[in-house]
C-alpha positions as CSV (number, residue, x, y, z in Angstrom):
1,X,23.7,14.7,-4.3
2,X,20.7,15.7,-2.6
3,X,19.9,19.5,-1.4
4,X,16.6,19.0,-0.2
5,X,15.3,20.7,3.2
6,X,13.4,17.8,4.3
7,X,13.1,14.0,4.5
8,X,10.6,12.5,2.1
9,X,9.9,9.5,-0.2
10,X,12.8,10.4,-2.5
11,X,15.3,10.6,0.7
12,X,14.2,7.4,2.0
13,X,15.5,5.8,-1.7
14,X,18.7,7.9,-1.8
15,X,19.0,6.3,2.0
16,X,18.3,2.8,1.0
17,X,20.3,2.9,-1.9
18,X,23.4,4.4,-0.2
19,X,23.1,1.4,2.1
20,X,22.8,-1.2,-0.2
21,X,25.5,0.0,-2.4
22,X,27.9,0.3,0.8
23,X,27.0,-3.3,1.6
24,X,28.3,-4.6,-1.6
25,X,31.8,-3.0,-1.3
26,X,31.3,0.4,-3.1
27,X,32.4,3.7,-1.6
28,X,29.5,6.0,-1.3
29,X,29.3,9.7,-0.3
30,X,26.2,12.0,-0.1
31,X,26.5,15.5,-0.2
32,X,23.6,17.0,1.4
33,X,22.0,20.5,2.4
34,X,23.5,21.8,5.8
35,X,20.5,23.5,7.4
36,X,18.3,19.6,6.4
37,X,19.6,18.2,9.9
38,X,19.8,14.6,7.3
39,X,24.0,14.2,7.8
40,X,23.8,12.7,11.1
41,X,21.5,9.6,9.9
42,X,24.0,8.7,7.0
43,X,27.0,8.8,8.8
44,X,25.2,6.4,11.7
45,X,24.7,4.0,8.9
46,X,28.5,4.0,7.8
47,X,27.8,6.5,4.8
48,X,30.1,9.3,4.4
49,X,28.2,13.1,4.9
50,X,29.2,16.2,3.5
51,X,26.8,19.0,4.6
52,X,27.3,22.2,2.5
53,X,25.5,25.7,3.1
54,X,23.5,26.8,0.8
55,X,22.0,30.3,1.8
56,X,23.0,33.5,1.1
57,X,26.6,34.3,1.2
58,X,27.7,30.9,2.8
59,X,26.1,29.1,-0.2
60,X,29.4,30.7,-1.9
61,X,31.2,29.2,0.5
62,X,29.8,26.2,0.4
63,X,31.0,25.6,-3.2
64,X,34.5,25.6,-2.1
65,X,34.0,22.9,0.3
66,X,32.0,21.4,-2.1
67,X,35.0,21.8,-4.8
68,X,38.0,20.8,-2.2
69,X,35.9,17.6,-1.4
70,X,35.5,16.4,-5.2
71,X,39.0,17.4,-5.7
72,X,39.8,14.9,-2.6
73,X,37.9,12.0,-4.0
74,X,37.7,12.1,-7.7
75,X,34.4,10.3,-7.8
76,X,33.7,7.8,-11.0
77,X,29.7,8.4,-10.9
78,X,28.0,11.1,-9.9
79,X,24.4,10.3,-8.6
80,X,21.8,13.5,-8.5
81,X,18.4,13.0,-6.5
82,X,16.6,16.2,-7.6
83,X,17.0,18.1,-11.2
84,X,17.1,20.9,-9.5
85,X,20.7,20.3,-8.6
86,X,21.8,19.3,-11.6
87,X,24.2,22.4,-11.9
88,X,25.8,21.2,-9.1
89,X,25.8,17.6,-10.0
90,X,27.6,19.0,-13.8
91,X,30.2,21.0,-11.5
92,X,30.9,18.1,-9.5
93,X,31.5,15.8,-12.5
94,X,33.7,18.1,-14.4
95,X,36.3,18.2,-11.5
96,X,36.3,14.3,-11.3
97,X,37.1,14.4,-14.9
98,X,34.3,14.3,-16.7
99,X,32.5,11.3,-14.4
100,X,29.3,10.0,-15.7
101,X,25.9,12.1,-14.5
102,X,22.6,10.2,-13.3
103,X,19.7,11.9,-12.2
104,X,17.0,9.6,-10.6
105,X,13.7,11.9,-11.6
106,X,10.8,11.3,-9.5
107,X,8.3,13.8,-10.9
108,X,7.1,15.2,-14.1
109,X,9.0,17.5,-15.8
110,X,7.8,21.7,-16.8
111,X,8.9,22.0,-20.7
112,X,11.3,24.4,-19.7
113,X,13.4,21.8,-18.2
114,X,14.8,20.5,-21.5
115,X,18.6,22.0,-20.8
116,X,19.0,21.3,-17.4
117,X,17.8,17.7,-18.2
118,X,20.2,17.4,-20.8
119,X,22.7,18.2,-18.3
120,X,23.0,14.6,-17.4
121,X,24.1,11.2,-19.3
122,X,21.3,8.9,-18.2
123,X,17.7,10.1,-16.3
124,X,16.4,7.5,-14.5
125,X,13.1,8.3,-13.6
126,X,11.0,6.3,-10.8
127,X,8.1,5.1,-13.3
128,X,7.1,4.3,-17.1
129,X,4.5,7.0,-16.4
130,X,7.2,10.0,-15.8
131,X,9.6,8.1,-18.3
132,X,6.9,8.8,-20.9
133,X,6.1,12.2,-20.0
134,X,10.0,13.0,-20.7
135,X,10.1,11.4,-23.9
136,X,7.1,12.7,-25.3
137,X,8.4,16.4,-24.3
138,X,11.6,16.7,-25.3
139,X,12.0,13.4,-27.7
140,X,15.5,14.5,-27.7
141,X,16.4,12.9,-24.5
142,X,14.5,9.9,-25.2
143,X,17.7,7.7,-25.5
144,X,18.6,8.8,-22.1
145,X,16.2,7.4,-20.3
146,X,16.0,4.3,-18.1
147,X,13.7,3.6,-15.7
148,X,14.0,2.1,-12.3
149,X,11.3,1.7,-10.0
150,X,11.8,2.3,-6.2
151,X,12.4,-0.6,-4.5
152,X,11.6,-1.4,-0.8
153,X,13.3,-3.5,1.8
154,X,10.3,-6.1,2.6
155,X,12.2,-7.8,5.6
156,X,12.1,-4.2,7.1
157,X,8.4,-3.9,7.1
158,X,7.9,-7.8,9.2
159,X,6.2,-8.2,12.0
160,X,4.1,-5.3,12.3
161,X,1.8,-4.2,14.7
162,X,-1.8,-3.7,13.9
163,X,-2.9,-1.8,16.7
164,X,-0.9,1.8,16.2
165,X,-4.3,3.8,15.5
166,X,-6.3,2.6,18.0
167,X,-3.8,3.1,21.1
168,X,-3.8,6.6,20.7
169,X,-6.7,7.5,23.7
170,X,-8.2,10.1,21.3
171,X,-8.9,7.5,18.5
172,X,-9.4,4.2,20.6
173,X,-13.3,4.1,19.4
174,X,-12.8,5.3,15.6
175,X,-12.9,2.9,12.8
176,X,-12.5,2.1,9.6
177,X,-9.1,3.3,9.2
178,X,-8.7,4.8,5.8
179,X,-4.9,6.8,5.0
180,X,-2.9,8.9,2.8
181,X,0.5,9.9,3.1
182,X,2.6,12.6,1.5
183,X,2.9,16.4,0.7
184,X,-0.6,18.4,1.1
185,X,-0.7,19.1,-2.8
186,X,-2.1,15.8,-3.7
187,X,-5.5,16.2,-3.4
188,X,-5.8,15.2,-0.1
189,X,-9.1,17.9,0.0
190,X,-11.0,15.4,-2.3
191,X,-10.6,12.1,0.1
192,X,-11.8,15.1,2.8
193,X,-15.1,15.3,0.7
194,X,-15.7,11.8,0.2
195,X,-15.7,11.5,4.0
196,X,-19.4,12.7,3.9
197,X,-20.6,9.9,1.9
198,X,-18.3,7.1,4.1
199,X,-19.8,8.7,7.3
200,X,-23.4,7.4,6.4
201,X,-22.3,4.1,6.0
202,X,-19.6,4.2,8.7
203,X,-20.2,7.1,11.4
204,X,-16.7,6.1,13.3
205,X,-14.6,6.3,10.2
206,X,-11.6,8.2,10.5
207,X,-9.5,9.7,7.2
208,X,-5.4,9.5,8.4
209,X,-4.1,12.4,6.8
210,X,0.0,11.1,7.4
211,X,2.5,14.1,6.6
212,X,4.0,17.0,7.1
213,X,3.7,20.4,5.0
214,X,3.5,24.1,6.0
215,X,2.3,25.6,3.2
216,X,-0.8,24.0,2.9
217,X,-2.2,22.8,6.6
218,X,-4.0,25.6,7.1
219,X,-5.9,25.9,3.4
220,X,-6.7,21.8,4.0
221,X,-7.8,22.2,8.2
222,X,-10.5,25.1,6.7
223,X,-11.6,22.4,4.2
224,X,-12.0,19.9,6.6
225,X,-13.9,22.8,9.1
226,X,-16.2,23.6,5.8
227,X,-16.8,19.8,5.2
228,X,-17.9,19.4,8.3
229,X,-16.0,16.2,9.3
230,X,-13.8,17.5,12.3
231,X,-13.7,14.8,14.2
232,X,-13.5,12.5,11.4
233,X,-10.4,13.8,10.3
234,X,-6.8,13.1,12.0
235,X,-3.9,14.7,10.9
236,X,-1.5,12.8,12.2
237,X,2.0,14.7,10.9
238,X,5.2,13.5,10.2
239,X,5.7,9.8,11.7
240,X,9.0,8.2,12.0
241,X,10.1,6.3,9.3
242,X,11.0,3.4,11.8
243,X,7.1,3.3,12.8
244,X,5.4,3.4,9.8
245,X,5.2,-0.2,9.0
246,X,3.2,-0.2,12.4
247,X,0.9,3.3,11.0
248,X,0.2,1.6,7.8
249,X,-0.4,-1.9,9.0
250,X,-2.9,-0.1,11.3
251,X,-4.8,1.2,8.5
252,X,-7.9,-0.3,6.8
253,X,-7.3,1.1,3.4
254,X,-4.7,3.5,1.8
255,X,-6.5,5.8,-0.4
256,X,-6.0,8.4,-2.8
257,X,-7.2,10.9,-5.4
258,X,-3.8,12.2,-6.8
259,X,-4.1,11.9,-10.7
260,X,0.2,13.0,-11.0
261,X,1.8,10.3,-8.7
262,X,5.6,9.4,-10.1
263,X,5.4,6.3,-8.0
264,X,3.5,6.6,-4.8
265,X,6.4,5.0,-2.2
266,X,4.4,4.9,0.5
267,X,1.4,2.9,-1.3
268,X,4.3,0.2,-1.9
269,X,4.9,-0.1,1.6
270,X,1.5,0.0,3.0
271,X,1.3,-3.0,0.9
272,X,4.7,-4.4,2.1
273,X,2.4,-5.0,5.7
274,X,-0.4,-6.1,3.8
275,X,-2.8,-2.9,3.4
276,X,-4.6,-2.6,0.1
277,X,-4.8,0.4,-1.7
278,X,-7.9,2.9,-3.8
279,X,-6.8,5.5,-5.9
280,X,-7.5,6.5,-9.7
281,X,-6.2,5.1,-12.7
282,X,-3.2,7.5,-13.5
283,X,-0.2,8.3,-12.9
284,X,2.4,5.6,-11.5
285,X,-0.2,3.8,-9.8
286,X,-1.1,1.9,-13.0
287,X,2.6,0.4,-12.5
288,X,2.0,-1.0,-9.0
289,X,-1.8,-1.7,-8.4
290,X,-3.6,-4.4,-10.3
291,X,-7.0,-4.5,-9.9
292,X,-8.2,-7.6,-7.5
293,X,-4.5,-8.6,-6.2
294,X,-3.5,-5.7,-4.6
295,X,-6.2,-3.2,-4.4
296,X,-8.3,-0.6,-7.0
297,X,-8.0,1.7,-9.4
298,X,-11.0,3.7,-10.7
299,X,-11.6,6.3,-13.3
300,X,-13.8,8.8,-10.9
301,X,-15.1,10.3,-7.5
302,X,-18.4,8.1,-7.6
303,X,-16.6,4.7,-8.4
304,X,-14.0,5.8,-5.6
305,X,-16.5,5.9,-2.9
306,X,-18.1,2.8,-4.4
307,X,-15.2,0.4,-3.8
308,X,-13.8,2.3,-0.4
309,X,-17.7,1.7,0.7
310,X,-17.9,-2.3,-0.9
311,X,-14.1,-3.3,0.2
312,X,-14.9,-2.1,3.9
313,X,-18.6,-4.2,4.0
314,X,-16.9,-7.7,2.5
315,X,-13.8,-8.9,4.9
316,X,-13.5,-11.4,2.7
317,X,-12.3,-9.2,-0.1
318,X,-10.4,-7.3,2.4
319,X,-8.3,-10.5,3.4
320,X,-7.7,-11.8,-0.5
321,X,-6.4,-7.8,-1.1
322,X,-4.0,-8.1,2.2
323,X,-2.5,-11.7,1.5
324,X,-1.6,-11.0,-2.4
325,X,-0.2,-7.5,-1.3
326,X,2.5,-9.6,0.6
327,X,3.2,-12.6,-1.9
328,X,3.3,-10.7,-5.1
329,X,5.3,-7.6,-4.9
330,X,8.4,-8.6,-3.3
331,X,10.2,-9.6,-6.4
332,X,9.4,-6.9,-8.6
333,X,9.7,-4.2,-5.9
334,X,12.4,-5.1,-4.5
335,X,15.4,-2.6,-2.9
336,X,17.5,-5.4,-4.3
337,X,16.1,-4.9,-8.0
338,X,16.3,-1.3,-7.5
339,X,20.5,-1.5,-6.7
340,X,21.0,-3.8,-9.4
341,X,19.6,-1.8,-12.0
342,X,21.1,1.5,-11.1
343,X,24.6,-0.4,-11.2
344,X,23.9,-1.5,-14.3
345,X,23.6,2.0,-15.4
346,X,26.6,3.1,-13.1
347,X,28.9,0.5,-14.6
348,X,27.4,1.1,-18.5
349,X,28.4,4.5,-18.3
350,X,31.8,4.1,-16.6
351,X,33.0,2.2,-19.6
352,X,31.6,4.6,-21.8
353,X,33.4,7.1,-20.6
């Protein structure tokens, strides 16, 4: 179950775990927001689609269909992909008799959230880091956590193209390449300030800004205009999920200066093509990057600039950080890990119930 409007991070796991899950002989359906436009890419991967309404009066609707569809099916696990639909997730289990509930959290919680949470029989969140936040908020759902991190499909991300940046006409003479992807409420307006102090060392530098959000584009385009760094700035908006490998293999560095990451997908996968990563010490990057092997982590603004500015000037560095991205993280990252683990939990709970 998965009611959100977009396609992010968190849809690209539901979508890979689907998948792998289908391989391996299990019947898999996704119920999924109508107005989303997500159905269509499901059901061309063999995954059955329900699309249900879910505004105003057609929301009421949609819980009929909704009901008539469980009633059909008489699911053994229900799976939800954001605690926000949780209510839905308990309605749908109680009309397949009770079915075991998992919720796969990928953010921190409020501390208001302790009875929906409790809604569900196991939470899964993404990271240590948001597994830890649960358990030391409401300690009473501490024996219902188990975490599993995302996992990536690394075949999917071979032979990628280096030269994605640097085709475009507009950007053909910019470089370093330095990128961060995701929702505009990570901080991306810090990385926009430290483009002053890269620019003195590297006029041509260009910060990627990779994503897609609304509410926000205009509050981060003045910063950029107050920064003074318009033309060293590219927002590049939402990219295809089938050309990212080539967007992130294009890039120099993936940077960062969100300090509440759950996981930080996209950092796994711009290492997946062998692009190192700089970002601080906090949240679920301490679970992926280790300092040396894979790229940085640092405890402040100064020592951020200081090893964007040193890894660009020493291509030796630069080459060690890209070949251990690759050889490292396969194994412990893997989409293959990542499906194990949840049926572990599927099949724990099934005969528990």
């Amino acid at each position: 179950v998965d009611f959100s409007r977009g396609w992010g991070g968190a849809e690209q796991i539901l979508f890979s775990l689907c998948i792998g899950l289908h391989k391996r002989g299990h019947r898999v359906g996704v119920f999924l927001r109508e107005d989303a436009g997500n159905g269509a890419k499901f059901r061309e991967a063999g995954i059955e689609a329900w699309e249900i309404p879910r505004n105003g009066f057609a929301a009421l609707k949609g819980i009929f269909m909704l009901a008539n569809i469980v009633r059909k099916h008489r699911f053994n696990v229900v799976h939800v992909h954001r605690n926000h639909d949780l209510p839905v997730g308990k309605l749908i289990s109680f009309l397949s008799n009770s079915a075991p509930l998992v919720i796969t959290q990928h953010c921190q919680l409020g501390r208001t959230s302790y009875g929906i949470m409790n809604l569900a029989n196991r939470i899964a969140p993404v990271s240590r880091f948001i597994g830890d936040g649960i358990a030391e908020t409401f300690p009473r759902l501490a024996n219902k956590i188990s975490v599993v991190h995302n996992g990536i499909d690394f075949d999917a991300f071979d032979h990628a193209v280096t030269d994605y940046w640097v085709k475009k006409p507009e950007l053909s003479r910019k470089g370093p390449f330095l990128g961060v992807t995701g929702y505009f409420y990570k901080n991306q307006e810090e990385l926009v300030e430290l483009m002053t102090g890269i620019l003195k060392h590297y006029p041509e530098a260009l910060l990627v800004i990779i994503g897609h959000d609304t509410s926000k584009i205009e509050m981060l385009q003045k910063r950029v205009e107050e920064v003074g760094c318009r033309d060293s700035v590219h927002f590049a908006g939402q990219i295809p999920h089938e050309e990212m490998k080539h967007a992130l293999a294009s890039l120099d560095l993936q940077v960062s200066a969100f300090r509440k990451e759950g996981f930080g997908l996209s950092v796994l996968e711009g290492m997946a093509v062998g692009t190192p990563f700089v970002g601080y010490r906090a949240g679920g990057y301490k679970e992926i990057v280790v300092n040396g092997e894979n790229g940085y982590l640092v405890d402040n603004r100064e020592e951020l600039l200081e090893v964007v500015l040193k890894l660009l000037g020493d291509q030796k560095a630069m080459q060690h950080l890209q070949n251990s991205c690759i050889l490292n993280y396969k194994m412990k990252f893997s989409s293959d890990a990542m499906i194990l683990k949840y049926l572990d939990i599927y099949e724990k709970l099934s005969k528990l119930s």
